[in-house]
N, C-alpha and C positions, 0 to 999 in steps of 0.2 A: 297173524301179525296185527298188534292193535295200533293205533294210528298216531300214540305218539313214537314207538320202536319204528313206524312208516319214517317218520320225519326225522330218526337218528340215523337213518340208515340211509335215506335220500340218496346223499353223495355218493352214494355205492349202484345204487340204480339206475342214478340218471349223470351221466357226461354231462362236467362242467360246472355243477352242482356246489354250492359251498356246504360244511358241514353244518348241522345244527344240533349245539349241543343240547344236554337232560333238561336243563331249568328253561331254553328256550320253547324243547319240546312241549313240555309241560305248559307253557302259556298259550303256546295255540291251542292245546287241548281244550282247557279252559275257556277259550276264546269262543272256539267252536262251540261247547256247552252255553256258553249263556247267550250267543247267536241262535243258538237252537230254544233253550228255555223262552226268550223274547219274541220268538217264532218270526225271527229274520230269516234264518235258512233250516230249511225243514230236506234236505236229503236229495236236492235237485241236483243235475250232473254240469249243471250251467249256471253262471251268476249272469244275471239281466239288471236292468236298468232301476226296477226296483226294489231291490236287496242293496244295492250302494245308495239308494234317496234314503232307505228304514237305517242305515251304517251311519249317514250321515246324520240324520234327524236322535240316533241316540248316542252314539261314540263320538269325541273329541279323535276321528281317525285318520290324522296329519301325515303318517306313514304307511297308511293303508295297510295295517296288520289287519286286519278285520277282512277284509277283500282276500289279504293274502291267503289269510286258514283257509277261504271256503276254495281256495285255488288248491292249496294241498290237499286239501278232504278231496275235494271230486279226481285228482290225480290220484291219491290212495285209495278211492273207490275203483280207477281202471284199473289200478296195480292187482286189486285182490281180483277183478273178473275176467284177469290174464293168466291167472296161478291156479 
């Protein structure tokens, strides 16, 4: 399972969950990619205090999507070392 089919699929795994549709999937994707190319977040199972100063110092991240991806990445990193 690749990690954006993780995040359409969420609602189904997790109680309580709202759904996330294909174009949203796709922007965490994304998201995650150039957090990773920027080397904000490099594959850790925790976001720490400075990965949200590096979020803030280059993203405009008023909604904290950027926080959000690395929460779903490290959630669909347990999902896949549960299966």
């Amino acid at each position: 399972m690749e990690f954006i089919d993780y995040l359409q699929n969420r609602h189904k795994l997790m109680k309580g969950e709202r759904e996330i549709k294909e174009e949203s999937a796709r922007q965490y994707n994304n998201r995650l990619v150039n957090l990773q190319k920027h080397k904000i977040y490099n594959g850790e199972k925790y976001i720490d205090e400075q990965m949200l100063f590096k979020i803030k110092g280059h993203y405009k991240d008023t909604t904290n999507h950027y926080s959000r991806t690395i929460k779903y990445y490290i959630e669909y990193l347990n999902h896949l070392s549960r299966i």
